[in-house]
C-alpha positions in Angstrom: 0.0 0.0 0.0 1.1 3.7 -0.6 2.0 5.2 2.5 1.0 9.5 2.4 4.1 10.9 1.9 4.2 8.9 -1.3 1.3 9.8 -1.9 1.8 13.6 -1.2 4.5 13.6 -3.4 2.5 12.2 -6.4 -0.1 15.2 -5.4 2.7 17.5 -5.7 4.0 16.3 -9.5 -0.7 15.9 -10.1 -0.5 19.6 -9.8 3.2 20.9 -11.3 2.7 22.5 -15.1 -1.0 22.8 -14.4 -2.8 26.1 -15.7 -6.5 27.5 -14.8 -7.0 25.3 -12.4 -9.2 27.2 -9.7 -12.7 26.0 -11.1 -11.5 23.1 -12.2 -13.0 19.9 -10.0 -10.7 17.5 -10.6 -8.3 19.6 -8.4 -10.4 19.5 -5.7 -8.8 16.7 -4.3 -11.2 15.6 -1.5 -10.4 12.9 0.7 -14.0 13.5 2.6 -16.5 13.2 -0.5 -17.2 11.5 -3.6 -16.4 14.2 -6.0 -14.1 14.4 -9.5 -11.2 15.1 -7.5 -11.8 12.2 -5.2 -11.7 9.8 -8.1 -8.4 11.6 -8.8 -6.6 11.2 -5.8 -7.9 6.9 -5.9 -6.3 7.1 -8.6 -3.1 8.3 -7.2 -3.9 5.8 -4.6 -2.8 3.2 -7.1 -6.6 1.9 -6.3 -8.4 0.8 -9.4 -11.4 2.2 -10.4 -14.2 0.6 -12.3 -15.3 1.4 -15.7 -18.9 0.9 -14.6 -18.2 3.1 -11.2 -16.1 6.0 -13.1 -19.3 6.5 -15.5 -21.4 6.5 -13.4 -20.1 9.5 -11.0 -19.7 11.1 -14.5 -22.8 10.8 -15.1 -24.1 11.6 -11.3 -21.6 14.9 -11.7 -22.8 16.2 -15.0 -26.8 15.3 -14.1 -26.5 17.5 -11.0 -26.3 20.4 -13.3 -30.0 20.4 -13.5 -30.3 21.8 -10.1 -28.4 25.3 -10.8 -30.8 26.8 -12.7 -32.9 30.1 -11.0 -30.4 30.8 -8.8 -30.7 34.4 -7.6 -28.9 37.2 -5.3 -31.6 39.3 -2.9 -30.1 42.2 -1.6 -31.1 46.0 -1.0 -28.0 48.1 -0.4 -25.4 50.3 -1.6 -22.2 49.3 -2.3 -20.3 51.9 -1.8 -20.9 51.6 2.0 -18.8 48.3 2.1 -15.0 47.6 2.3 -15.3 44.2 3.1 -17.0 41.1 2.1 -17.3 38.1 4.0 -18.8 35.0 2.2 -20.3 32.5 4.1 -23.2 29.6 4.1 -26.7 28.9 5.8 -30.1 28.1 6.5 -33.2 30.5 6.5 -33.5 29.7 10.8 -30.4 31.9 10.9 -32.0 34.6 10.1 -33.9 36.7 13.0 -36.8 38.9 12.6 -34.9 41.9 12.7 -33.4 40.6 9.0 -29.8 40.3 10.5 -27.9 37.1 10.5 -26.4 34.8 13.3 -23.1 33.2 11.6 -22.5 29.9 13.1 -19.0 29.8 11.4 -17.6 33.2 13.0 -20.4 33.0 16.1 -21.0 36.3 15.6 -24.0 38.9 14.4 -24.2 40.9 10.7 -25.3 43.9 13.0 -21.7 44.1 14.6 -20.4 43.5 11.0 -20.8 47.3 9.8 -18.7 47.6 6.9 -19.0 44.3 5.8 -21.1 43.0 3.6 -22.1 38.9 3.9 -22.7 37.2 1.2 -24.7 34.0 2.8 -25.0 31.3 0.0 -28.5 29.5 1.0 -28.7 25.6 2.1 -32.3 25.6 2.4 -34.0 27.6 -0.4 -35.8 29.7 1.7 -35.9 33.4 2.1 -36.5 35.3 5.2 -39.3 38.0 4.9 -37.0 41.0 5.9 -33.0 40.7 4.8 -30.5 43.3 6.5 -28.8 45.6 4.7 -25.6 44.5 4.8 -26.9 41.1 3.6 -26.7 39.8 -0.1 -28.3 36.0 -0.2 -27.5 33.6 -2.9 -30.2 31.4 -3.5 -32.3 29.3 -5.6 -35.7 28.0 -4.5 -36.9 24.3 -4.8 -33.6 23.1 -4.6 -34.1 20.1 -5.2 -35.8 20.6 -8.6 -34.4 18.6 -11.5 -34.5 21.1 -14.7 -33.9 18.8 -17.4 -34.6 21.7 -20.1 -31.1 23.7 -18.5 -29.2 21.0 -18.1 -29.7 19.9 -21.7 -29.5 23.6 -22.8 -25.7 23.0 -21.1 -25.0 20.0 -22.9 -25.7 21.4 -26.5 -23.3 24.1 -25.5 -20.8 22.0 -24.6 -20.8 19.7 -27.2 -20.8 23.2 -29.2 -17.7 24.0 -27.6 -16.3 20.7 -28.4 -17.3 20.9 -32.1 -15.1 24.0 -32.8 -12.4 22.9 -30.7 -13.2 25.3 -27.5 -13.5 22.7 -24.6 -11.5 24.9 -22.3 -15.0 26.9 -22.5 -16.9 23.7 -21.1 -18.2 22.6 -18.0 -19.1 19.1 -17.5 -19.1 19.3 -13.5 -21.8 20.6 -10.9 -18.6 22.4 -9.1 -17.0 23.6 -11.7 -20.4 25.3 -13.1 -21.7 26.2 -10.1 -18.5 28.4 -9.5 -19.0 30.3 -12.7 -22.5 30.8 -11.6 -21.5 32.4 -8.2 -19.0 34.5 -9.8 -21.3 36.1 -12.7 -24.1 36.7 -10.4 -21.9 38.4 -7.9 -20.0 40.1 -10.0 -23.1 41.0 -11.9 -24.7 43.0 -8.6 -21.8 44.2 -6.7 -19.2 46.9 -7.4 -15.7 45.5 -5.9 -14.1 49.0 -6.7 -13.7 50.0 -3.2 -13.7 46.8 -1.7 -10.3 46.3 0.5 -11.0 42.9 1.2 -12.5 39.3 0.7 -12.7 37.1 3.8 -14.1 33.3 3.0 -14.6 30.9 5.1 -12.1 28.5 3.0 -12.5 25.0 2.2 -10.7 25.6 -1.8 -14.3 24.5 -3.1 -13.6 25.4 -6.8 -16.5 28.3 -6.6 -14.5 29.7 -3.6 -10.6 29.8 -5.6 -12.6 30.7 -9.2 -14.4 34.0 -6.8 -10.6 34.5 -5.9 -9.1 34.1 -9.2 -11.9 36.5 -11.1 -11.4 38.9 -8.1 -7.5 39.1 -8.0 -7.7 39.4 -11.6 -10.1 42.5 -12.1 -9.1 44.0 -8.9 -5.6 43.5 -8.5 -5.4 45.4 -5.1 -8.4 43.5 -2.9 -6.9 41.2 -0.3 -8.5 37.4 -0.2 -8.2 35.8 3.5 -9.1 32.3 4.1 -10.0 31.2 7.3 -9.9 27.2 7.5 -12.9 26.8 9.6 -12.3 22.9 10.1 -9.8 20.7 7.6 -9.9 16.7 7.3 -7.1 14.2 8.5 -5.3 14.1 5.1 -6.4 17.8 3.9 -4.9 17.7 0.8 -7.9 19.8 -0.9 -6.3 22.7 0.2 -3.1 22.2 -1.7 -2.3 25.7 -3.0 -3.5 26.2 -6.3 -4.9 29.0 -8.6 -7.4 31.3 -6.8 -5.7 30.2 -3.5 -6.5 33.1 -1.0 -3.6 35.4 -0.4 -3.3 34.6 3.0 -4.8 31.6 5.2 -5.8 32.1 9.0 -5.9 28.1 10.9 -6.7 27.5 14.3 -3.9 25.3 14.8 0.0 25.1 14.8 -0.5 21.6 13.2 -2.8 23.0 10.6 0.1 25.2 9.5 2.7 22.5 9.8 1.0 20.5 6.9 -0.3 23.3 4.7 4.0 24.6 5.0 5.2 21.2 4.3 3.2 19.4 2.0 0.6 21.6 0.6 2.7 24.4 -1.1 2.1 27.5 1.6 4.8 29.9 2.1 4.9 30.0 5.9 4.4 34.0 6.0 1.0 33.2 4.6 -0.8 31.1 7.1 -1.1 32.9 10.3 -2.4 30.7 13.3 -5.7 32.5 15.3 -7.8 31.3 18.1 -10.5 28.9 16.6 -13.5 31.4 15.9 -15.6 28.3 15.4 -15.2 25.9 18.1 -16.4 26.5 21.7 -15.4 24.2 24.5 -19.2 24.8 26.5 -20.2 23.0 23.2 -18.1 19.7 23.8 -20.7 18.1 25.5 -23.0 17.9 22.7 -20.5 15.2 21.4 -20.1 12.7 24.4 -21.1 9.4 23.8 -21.9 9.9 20.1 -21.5 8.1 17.7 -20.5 10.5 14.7 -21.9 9.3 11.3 -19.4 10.6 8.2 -20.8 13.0 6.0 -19.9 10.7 3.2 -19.8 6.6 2.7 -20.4 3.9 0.6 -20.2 0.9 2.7 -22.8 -0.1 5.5 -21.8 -3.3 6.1 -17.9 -2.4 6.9 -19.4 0.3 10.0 -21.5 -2.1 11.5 -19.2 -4.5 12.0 -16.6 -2.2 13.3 -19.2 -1.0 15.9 -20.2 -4.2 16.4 -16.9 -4.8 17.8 -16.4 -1.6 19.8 -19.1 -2.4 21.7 -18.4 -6.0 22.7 -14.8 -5.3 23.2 -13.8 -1.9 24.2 -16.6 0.3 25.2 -19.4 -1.8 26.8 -18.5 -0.9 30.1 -18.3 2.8 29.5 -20.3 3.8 26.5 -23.7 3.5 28.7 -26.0 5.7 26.6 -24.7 6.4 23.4 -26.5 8.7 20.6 -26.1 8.6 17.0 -25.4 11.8 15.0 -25.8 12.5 11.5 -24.2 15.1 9.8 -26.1 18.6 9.7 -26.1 18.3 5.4 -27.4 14.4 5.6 -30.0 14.6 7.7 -32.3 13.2 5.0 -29.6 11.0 3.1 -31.5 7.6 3.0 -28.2 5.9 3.6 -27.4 8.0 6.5 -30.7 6.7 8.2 -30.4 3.5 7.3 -26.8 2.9 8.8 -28.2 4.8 12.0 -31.1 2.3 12.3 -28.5 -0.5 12.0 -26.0 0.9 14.7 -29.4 1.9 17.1 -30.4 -1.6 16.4 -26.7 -3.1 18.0 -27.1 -1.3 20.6 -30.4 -2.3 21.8 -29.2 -5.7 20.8 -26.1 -5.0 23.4 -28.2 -3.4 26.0 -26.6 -0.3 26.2 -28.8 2.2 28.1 -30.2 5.2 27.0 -28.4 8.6 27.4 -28.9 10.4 30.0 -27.4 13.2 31.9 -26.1 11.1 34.6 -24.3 8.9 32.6 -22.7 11.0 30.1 -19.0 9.8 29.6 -16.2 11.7 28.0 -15.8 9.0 25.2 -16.9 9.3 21.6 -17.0 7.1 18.3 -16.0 8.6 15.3 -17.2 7.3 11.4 -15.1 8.5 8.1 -13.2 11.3 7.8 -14.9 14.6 10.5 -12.5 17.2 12.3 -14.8 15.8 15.6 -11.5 13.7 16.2 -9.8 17.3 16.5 -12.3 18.5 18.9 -12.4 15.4 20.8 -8.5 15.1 21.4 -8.1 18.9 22.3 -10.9 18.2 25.2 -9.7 15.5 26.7 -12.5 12.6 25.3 -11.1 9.4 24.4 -12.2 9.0 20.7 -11.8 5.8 18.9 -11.7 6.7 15.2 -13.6 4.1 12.7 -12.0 4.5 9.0 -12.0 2.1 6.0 -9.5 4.0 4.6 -6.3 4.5 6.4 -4.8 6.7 4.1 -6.9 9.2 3.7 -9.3 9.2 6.7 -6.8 8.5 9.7 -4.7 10.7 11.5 -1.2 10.1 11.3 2.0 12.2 12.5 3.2 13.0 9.3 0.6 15.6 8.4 0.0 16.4 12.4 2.9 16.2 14.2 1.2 16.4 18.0 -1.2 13.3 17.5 0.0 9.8 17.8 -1.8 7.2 16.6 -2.7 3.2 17.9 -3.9 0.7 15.6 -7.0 -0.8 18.0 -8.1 -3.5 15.3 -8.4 -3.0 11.1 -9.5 0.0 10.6 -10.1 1.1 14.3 -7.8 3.5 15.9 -6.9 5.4 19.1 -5.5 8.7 19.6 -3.4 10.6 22.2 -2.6 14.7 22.3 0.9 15.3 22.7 0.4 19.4 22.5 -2.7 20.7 24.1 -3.8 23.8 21.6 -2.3 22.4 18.3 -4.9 21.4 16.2 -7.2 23.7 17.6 -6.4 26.3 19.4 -8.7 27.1 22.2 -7.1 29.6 23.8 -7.8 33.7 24.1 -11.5 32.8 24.1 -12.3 36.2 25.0 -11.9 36.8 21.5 -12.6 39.7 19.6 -13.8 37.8 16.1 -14.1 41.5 14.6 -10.6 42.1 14.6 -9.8 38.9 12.1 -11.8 40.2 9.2 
């Protein structure tokens, strides 16, 4: 098997000579997702895909067009009142009445954001009756319409493009069309011209490094700030590429280890902040979950694993135990079905129900989810489910402070060497103003 820094060097040469690569999918190498980028770095795995598989997530990628038509920006401003923007994500329930907006990411207000204007790209399709002004939501409603007529008005064009040898001009991917659509509607309703800076909440998506790119190259002068929000145990999606922010803000020396060593950031460049996420009142939300991954494929391979934690390891200690899905998947049929299944060993195993006299500083981590981080840094024991070592698991190359124990295949236990070093809890009497 590869090991990672084999496999970070073959990322390195994936990325050397490319060109225009900020929209571009397949360099959004997530290790967290099934994307075109994910296939990419499988195949850099030396793992073999399927023909059958391969079209099928082609397919599955191009389809998903068909749900970015009608997307809108609703706003009522000025411009010229702003010097910043800040671009972040939501539902409508994070809107009060008042119209102003309470960002989860930053934990902070739009009213105490004066001269910044938030862009809030919409999760739910809904919008709130009154919008601040300071407020410009990007959204589409129905979201989960299919337009068949767009997406096959995309396809003509493409296949246009092809025809007279343009294909630099087409977009086969949801990401890498999406990203054009962001930047044209934004661009289309807001003046940048006195704009100072651009503050994202940075997870190299290829809408956010495209935004960048369009930005940096019409407005040469506007500084782009990333703030890593939360990052995956192998988080080689943020390898430095075109439309990279001009600086990166982490919450963690270890964050800024990896992005330094193997993911092509000048040290001056990432600065290390107090997490403006993370809060430690909020750690007990997570004791004696069990954290479901935000993406999987195979059932079968978690139940067993759990299975075995129970009988072996946790019985004792893991008296009430809840099951969490992630916030996006609440309605993923998969994601309920594997819940079921785990809710159904448990019963099985008597385990009791949570209550809060039995809460227990232990936790049960699925896939790849920066709750390991979180975990570690407040003192739970977390035992760490992944059925792919590579790419899910936490190892010392890429974080330095964390050393890893295999507990069985593809089971593994972690200890902190350095509190504060993947995220960095302290100066909680933070001022998130001054960061932006």
């Amino acid at each position: 098997m590869i090991t990672q820094k084999e496999l970070s060097l073959k990322i390195k040469r994936h990325f050397f000579n490319s060109q225009n690569n900020s929209k571009n999918s397949k360099f959004y190498l997530t290790s967290f997702a099934i994307s075109p980028g994910f296939l990419i770095l499988k195949k850099l795995c030396n793992e073999p895909i399927g023909v059958l598989r391969l079209i099928k997530n082609k397919i599955i990628f191009f389809y998903n067009i068909s749900k970015l038509s009608k997307y809108e920006l609703v706003y009522n401003f000025e411009n010229s009142i702003f010097d910043k923007i800040y671009v972040t994500w939501g539902y409508s329930q994070n809107f009060l009445k008042d119209g102003s907006y309470n960002d989860n990411y930053l934990n902070i207000n739009s009213k105490n954001l004066k001269k910044t204007l938030l862009i809030v790209i919409s999760l739910d399709g809904k919008k709130p009756k009154i919008i601040s002004n300071n407020i410009a939501l990007f959204v589409r409603e129905n979201q989960n319409y299919n337009d068949v007529t767009y997406l096959l008005k995309i396809f003509f064009k493409n296949l246009k493009n092809l025809i007279f040898f343009q294909s630099s001009k087409s977009s086969w991917s949801y990401s890498n069309h999406f990203a054009e659509i962001f930047w044209k509607k934004i661009n289309k309703s807001i003046n940048f011209e006195n704009i100072k800076k651009i503050i994202t909440l940075y997870e190299a998506q290829p809408f956010q490094n495209y935004f960048n790119f369009m930005i940096k190259k019409n407005y040469y002068k506007t500084k782009t700030v990333g703030y890593v929000h939360s990052t995956e145990a192998f988080p080689v999606h943020l390898f430095k590429r075109d439309g990279a922010p001009d600086n990166l803000m982490v919450h963690g020396s270890d964050q800024k280890y990896h992005c330094t060593k193997f993911l092509n950031w000048k040290k001056n460049n990432v600065k290390v902040i107090p997490t403006l996420r993370f809060k430690r009142k909020n750690i007990k939300k997570i004791y004696n979950k069990i954290i479901l991954p935000y993406e999987f494929n195979n059932v079968e391979f978690f139940k067993d694993k759990i299975s075995f934690l129970i009988k072996n390891k946790t019985k004792s200690k893991f008296n009430g135990s809840d099951i969490k899905i992630h916030p996006y998947k609440l309605k993923s049929r998969k994601h309920l079905l594997l819940k079921r299944e785990i809710e159904n060993i448990l019963k099985n195993n008597k385990i009791k129900k949570l209550t809060k006299k039995n809460l227990k500083s232990e936790v049960i981590v699925l896939g790849t989810s920066s709750t390991v981080l979180e975990a570690l840094e407040n003192n739970l024991k977390v035992y760490h489910v992944c059925n792919d070592e590579n790419l899910q698991s936490y190892s010392t190359l890429f974080w330095p402070n964390i050393r890893k124990k295999s507990v069985a295949h593809g089971i593994f236990e972690y200890r902190l060497v350095k509190k504060n070093s993947c995220i960095n809890y302290k100066n909680l009497k933070y001022n998130p103003i001054k960061y932006l």
